[in-house]
N, C-alpha and C positions, 0 to 999 in steps of 0.2 A: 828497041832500047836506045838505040844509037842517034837516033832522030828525035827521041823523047829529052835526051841528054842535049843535043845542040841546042832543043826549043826553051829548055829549062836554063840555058846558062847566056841566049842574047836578051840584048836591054830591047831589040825591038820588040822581043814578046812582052816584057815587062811594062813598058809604054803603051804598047797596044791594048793589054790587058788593064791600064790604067783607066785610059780613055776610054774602054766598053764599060767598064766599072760607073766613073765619075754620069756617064748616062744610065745607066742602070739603076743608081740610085737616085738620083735626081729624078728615074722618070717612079719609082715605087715608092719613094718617100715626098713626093711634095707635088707630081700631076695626077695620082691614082689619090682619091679618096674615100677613106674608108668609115664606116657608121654601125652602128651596133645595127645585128639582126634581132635584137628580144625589143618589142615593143614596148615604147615610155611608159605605156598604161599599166604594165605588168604588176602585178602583187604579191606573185610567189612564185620562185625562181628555187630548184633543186639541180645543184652542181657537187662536183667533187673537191676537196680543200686541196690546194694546192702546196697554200704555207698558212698561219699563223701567227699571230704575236696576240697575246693580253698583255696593256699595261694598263695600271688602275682598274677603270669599269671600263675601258675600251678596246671590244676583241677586234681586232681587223684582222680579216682573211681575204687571200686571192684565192678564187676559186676557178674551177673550167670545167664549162659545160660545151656547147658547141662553140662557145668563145672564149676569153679569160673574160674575169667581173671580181670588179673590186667591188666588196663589203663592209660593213661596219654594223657591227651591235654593242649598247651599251647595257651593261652585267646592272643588274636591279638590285642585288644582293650581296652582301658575304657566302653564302651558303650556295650561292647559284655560279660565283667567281670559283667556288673550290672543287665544285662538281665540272665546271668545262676542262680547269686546268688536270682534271684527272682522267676527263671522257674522250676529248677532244684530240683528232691522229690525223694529221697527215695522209690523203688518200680515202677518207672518212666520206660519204653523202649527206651535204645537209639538205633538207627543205627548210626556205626560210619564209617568210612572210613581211611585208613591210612595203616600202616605196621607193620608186628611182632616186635617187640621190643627186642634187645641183651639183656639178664643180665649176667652180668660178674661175676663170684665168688669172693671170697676175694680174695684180691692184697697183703697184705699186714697180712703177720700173725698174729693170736692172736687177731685178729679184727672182727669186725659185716660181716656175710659172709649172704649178701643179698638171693644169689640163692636159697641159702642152706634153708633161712627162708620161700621163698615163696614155698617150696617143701615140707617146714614140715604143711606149710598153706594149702596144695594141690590146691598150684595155678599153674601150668604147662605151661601158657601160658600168658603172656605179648604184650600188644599191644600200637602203639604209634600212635595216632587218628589226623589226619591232618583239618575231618571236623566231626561234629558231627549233626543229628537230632533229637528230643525229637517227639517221636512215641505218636499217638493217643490211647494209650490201657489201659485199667484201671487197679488200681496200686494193690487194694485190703482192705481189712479191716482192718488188722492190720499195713500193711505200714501208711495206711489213719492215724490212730492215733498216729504213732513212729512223720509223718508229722507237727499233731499237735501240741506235744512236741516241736518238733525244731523250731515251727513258734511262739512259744509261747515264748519259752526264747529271740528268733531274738526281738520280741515286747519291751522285758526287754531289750534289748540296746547290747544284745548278748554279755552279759558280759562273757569272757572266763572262770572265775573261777566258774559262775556258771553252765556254759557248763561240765566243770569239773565235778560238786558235785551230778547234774542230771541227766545227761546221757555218765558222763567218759570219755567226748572229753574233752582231756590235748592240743590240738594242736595250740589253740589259744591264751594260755599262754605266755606271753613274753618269748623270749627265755632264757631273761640273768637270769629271775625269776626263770624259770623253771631249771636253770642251777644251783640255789641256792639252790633249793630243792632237787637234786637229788647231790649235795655235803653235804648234810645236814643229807640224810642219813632217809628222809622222803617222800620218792614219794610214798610210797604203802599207807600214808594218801588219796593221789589223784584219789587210784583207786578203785572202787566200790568194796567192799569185805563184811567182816563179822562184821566190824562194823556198816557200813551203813545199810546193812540187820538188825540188832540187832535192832536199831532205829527205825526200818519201822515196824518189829514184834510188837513191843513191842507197838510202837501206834497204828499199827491197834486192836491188841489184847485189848487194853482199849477201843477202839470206839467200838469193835464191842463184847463187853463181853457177850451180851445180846442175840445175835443173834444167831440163834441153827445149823447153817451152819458157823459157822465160820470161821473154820480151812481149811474148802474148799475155803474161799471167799479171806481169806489173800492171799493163795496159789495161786490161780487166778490170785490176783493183782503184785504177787512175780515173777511170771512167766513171767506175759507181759509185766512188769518191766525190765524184763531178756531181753525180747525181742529188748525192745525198745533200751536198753543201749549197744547189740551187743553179748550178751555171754561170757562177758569175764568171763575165766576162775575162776576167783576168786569169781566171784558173784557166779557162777554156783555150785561152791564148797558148797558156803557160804547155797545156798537155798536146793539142794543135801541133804548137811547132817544135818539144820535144819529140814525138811522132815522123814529122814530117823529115827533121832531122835524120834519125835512123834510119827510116826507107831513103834519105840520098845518098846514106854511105852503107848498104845493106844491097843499093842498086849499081854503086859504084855511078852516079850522077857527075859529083865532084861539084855542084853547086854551092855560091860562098852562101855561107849566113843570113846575112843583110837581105839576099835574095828569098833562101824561105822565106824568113819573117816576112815578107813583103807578100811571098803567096798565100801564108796564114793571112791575114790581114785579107787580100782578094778570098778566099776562101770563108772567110766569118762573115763578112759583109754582102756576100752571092746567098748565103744561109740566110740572113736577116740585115738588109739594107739601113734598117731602122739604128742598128750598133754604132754610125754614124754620128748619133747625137749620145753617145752613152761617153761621159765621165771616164771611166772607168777604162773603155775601149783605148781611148786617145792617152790615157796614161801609161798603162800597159806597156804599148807597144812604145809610145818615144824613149820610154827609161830603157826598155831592152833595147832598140836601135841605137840608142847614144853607147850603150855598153860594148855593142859590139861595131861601131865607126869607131870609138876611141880605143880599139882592144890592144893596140899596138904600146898606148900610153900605159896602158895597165898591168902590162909584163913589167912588174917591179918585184923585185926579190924581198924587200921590205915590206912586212905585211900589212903595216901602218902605215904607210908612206899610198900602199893599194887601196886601203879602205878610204883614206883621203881624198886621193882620187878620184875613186866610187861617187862617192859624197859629193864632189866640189859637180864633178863631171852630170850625176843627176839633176844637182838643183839648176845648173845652167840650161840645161833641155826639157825639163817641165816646167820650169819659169816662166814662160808666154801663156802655160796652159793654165797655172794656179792665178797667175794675173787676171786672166781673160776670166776667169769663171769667180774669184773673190775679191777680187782690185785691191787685194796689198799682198806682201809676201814678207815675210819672216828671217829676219836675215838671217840669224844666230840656228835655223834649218838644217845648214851645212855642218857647224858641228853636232846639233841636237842626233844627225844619220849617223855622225861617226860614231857617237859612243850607242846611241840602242840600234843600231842597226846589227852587229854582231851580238849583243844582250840577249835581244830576241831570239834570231838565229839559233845562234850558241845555246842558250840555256832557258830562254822562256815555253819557245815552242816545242821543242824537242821533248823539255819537261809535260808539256800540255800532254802529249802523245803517249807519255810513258806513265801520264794517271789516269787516262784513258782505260790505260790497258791494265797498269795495276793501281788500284784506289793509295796502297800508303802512299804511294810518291806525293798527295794533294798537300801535306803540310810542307813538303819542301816547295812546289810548287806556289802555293800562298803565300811563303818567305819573297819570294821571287818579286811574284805579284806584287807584293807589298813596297819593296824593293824598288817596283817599274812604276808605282805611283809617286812616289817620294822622287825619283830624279822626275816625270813627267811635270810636277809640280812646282819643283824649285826648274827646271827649263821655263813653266810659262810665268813664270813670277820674273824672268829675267829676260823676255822677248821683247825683241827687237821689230816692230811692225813696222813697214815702209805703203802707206797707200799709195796706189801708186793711178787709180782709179780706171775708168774702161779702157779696155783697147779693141781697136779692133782688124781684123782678120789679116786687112794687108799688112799692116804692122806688124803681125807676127809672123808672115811669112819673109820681110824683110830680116826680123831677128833672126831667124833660122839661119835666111840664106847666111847674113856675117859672119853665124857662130859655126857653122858648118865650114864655110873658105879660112877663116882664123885656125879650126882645128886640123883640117886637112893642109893649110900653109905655114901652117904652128906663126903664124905672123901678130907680132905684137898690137899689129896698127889695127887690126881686123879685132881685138878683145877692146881696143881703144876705141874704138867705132859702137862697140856693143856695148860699150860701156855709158858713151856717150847718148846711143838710143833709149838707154833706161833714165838717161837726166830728162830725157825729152817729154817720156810716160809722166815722168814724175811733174813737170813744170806743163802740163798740156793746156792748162786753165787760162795760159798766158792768152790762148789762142778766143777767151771764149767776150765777147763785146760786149754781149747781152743782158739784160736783167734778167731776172728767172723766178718765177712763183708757182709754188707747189702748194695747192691744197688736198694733205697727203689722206689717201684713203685708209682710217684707222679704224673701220669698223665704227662703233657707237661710239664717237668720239672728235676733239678736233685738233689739229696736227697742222700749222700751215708754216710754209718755208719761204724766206727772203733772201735771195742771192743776188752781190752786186758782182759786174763783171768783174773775172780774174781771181773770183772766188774774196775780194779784199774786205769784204763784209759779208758774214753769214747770220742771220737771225731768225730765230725759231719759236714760233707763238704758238704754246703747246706742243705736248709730244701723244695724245691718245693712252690708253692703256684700258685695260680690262678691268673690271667692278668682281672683284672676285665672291663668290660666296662659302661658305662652310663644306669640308667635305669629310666625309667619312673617312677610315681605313684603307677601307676594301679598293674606294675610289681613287685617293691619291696616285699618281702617274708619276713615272722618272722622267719625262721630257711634257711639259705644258707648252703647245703651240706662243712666241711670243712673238707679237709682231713687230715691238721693238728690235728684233733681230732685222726684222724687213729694212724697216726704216734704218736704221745700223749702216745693213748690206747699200742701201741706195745712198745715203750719205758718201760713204768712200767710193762710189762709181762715179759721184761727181768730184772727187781729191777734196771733199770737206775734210780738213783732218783738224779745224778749231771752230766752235760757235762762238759766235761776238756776242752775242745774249740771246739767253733763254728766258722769255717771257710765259710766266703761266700766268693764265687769263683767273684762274681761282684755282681754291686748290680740292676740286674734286679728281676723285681718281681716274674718269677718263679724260684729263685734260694734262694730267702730269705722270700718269702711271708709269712710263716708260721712262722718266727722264733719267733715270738711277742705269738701266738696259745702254742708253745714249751716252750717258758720261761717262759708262766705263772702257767706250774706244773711243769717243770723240771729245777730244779737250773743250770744256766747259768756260770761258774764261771769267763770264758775270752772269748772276740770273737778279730776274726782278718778277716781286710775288704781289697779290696786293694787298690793302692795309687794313683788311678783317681779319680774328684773330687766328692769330697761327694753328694750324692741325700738324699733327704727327707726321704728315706728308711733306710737309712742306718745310717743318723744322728738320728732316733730314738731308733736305734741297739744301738749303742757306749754310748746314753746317758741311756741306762737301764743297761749296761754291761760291766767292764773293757777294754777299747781295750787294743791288744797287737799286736806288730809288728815279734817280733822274738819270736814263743813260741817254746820250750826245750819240747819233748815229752821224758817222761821214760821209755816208753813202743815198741815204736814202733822208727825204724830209719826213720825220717821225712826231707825233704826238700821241701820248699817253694820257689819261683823262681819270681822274679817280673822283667820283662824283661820291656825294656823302655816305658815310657808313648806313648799310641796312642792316635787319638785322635776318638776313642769310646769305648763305655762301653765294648761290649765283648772282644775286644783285651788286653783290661787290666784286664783280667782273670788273680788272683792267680794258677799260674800250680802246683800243687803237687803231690810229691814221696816218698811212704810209705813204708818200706821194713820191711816185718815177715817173721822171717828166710832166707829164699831162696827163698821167694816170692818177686813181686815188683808191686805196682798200681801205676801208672801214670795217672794223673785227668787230664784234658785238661777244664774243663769250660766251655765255649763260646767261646775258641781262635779258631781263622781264621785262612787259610794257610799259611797267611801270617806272624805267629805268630811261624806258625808250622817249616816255614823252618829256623827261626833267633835260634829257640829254640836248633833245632836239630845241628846248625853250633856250636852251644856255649857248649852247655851238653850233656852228655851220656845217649839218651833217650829209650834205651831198656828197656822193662818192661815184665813181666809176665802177667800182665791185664793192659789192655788198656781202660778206660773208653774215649768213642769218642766225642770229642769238638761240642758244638752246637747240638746237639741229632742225628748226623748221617747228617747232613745236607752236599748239596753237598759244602759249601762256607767253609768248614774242612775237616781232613780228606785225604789230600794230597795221591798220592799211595806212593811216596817216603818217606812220612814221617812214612805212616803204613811198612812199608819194613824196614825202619830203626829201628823204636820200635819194629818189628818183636814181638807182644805177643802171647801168647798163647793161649788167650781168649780177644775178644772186646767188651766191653758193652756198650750196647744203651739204656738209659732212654728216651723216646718219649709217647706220649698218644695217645691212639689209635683211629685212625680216625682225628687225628691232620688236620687243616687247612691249616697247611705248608707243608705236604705230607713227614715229617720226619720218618723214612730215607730215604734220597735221592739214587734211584737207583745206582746214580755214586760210589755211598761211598759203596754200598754193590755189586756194580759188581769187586771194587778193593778188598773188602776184601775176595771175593770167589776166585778170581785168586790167590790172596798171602796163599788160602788155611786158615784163619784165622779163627775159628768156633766163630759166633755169636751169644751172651746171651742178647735178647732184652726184656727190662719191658714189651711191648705191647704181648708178647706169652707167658712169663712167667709169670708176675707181679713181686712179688719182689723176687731178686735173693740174693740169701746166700752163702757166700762164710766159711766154716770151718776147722781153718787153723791148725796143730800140727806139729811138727818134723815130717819130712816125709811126711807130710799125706796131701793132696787137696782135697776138697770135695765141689759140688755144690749140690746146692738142689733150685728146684721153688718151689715158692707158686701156682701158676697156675699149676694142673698136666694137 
């Protein structure tokens, strides 16, 4: 014991056990490569359910059979949505039938890169389930009571927020709610961690003071709590190193704090290397590290004066972390924690807990509820965003180090200095020379971006958007995939926080669908539409947005071209011509050949990029007119597996005979264009 206690309390073990760590994971998360064992060919795959969710007509389930496999089936019916949501358990066998499922990596830089998460998930294998059976096999003891759980709050009227509080399903949350909360700079209240553990300790520990088995019994109930609620990371930290804690003063160790945490953390990441890249993990642990480095500052006898601190002392230390991962942060944060941070605490969760256990408390409960919407509401109607756009890794290692010598030197020069590094995040654009052109991957659609150095002109020719169609009841969904959030998210990693103009090329809806998604973070300052008649699209453009008819670029040589009224939407495409340096982009829109050949008789329409009219379709695209623009390079924005079969064979049998090399969104995703004196550079995001 004696030798367990010296190795447990020198920093050379700690160090040491750093550095076997930092290879250890290094060498199982990024030199071992891992690949699904079920064959691509596969057709029918029988696994156990793991988890769950329906929303709309789309069931996704994680299942595990000899590996995990994510899922997807979409519900054919009303009748067939009300029969899963009453069949379907947790621990359940399904056999399903259907086909592997593609997943696509990021499209779109700086963005949620789906593949990448289900490989840190170790999910390898993706399937998309045409019919599904629910198998005769039994589920087991502990699925039987996680079942319980979820059948019991369904009973409570399956109120989402108490889904939330009890078992850490956020998914049933409104969306626009939940969009308020995480501008608010408050969702880690939503997810099971070291609060809620705190709570559950510290009541079981009064009910059960008497009992001579206690500490086993809590632990018991702390685990299968774990279970129930999924593992997430935070809880797991949270029960970890309450645990670990106990057995150093139960062994008489005398190890500080800062140290467990430190072997929870070597301990989680020895278990699953992969936790490394989880969210969730890196939160966790810095807010409880900062709590207990500053724990000295936080012996305040004022209890407001404590929570202040709390507050002030968190957002300082996950600040590098919510930058790094959404490139702006929320100033108005700091107090949104003070006041719901005991809210919650105090009287949301506890309530959750005790309508759990007895159903009246749900009306006071719902008061509450009601109550945490209303101030979540009026917080993001009054938020403060600061983009502050990418950072990266040594930079946040530098922040560390200053705020860590400022707090440990209580030195003012050291907060002046971090103060200073956040003017630097903020002004980074200073640094950047270059011109920069994005032809953004928006699916069926086209989306292209002009940045002059220093960010001092930004112009945006189309935003993409979806062609929605009619949907039933049954099918409607709380959260529709929007990839205007993409394009949103990539915008502020580059500190765009204004567009110079917004040009839509016509106004069908995948050419402007998103721009309503873009204006509501990124200030809009003029748009210019064109001069066929107005649609309901586009009258709500102009009435949120100065229009302009002739805009004056400073940055870039621009021409707009509005060749005579036709009489349909795509032919009255804005055609425009953007020239940096000895470069030249020629936009084509939605114009027809017939557009093509009036264009080419009236103007000089050589260009160095050719972006190609209608996404490669054969109704553009002319060979004469590609021989006349003669470019260098042709870009095609199209979606992949499109229903219109864009691009049209014809248009890429002309452009291989004229020799033209083709940059398509569907093989690249989004293409970047990097422009200097002299200098052409492309890069994909798809490698």
């Amino acid at each position: 014991m004696r030798k367990l206690k010296i190795i447990l309390q020198s920093n050379v073990f700690y160090i040491g056990f750093f550095l076997f760590l930092a290879f250890y994971i290094f060498f199982f998360t990024n030199i071992l490569k891992y690949e699904t064992k079920i064959p691509t060919y596969t057709k029918e795959i029988t696994a156990k359910i793991v988890s769950f969710s329906i929303d709309g007509d789309k069931l996704s389930l994680l299942l595990k059979a000899k590996e995990k496999i994510s899922a997807t089936y979409y519900i054919k019916s009303e009748e067939e949505k009300g029969e899963l949501e009453n069949s379907l358990k947790v621990g359940q066998t399904l056999k399903l039938n259907g086909e592997t499922k593609e997943v696509i990596g990021m499209t779109i830089s700086n963005t949620f890169d789906y593949k990448k998460y289900l490989y840190h998930e170790k999910i390898y294998f993706c399937f998309q389930a045409s019919k599904l059976e629910i198998m005769d096999y039994p589920i087991g003891f502990f699925n039987t009571i996680k079942n319980k759980v979820e059948e019991r709050i369904i009973k409570l009227g399956n109120h989402s927020y108490l889904r939330a509080f009890i078992i850490g399903d956020k998914t049933l949350i409104d969306h626009e709610e939940y969009e308020n909360i995480m501008e608010n700079g408050v969702s880690h209240l939503f997810a099971l961690s070291g609060m809620h553990l705190s709570f559950l300790y510290i009541f079981l520990d009064k009910v059960l003071k008497k009992w001579r088995f206690k500490k086993m019994v809590i632990y018991s109930f702390l685990f299968l709590y774990l279970f129930i609620t999924g593992f997430s990371v935070s809880f797991l930290r949270a029960i970890l190193f309450l645990l670990l804690l106990d057995i150093n003063k139960k062994l008489g160790i005398s190890t500080s704090r800062i140290k467990v945490l430190f072997l929870t953390a070597f301990l989680l990441l020895l278990i699953n290397p992969f936790y490394i890249y989880n969210v969730g993990f890196w939160y966790t642990f810095v807010v409880t590290f900062s709590l207990l480095f500053c724990s000295s500052l936080l012996k305040q006898k004022n209890k407001l004066l404590q929570i202040v601190l709390v507050s002030i002392i968190t957002f300082l230390f996950s600040f590098p972390i919510s930058v790094y991962l959404n490139y702006e942060i929320n100033m108005l944060s700091i107090f949104n924690n003070i006041v719901l941070v005991p809210f919650i605490s105090t009287f949301v969760f506890p309530l959750a807990l005790l309508t759990f256990v007895f159903p009246f408390f749900l009306p006071i409960f719902e008061g509450f509820v009601f109550l945490l919407e209303k101030i979540n509401g009026c917080f993001a109607s009054i938020a403060i965003p600061l983009i502050l756009g990418k950072i990266n890794l040594l930079e946040i290692f530098i922040y560390y180090g200053i705020l860590l010598l400022g707090v440990e030197l209580r030195s003012k020069k050291m907060f002046g200095c971090l103060f200073l590094l956040v003017v630097f995040f903020y002004n980074k654009n200073i640094f950047q020379s270059q011109y920069e052109v994005y032809f953004l991957d928006v699916g069926q659609g086209d989306s292209t971006l002009f940045i002059a150095p220093q960010n001092k002109e930004v112009i945006l020719i189309d935003t993409g958007g979806n062609v929605s169609f009619p949907k039933k009841d049954f099918q409607i969904r709380n959260k529709e995939f929007n990839l205007g959030d993409n394009i949103v998210t990539f915008l502020k990693s580059k500190r765009i926080r204004n567009i110079d103009l917004l040009l839509i090329t016509h106004g069908d809806k995948d050419h402007l669908g998103y721009a309503s998604t873009i204006g509501n973070d990124i200030k809009i300052k003029q748009v210019m539409i064109n001069k066929d008649n107005i649609n309901e699209e586009e009258r709500k453009l102009i009435q949120k947005w100065p229009q302009v008819e002739n805009y004056q670029s400073k940055y870039f040589e621009m021409q707009t071209f509005f060749l005579k009224l036709c009489d349909n939407e795509n032919d009255n495409s804005i055609l425009t011509k953007l020239k940096i340096y000895d470069y030249t982009f020629l936009m084509m829109g939605d114009a027809s050949s017939k557009v093509e050949k009036e264009f080419m008789h009236q103007y000089n329409v050589s260009s160095s990029v050719l972006k190609l009219g209608h996404h490669g379709s054969n109704t553009s695209s002319l060979y004469a007119f590609l021989k006349n623009v003669n470019p260098k390079y042709a870009i095609i924005s199209a979606g992949r597996n499109n229903r219109y079969h864009h691009p049209s064979k014809e248009t890429i049998e002309s452009l291989k005979k004229l020799k033209i090399p083709i940059l398509n969104t569907q093989e690249m995703g989004t293409i970047e264009i990097k422009i200097s004196k002299g200098k052409f550079h492309i890069f994909q995001t798809l490698a």
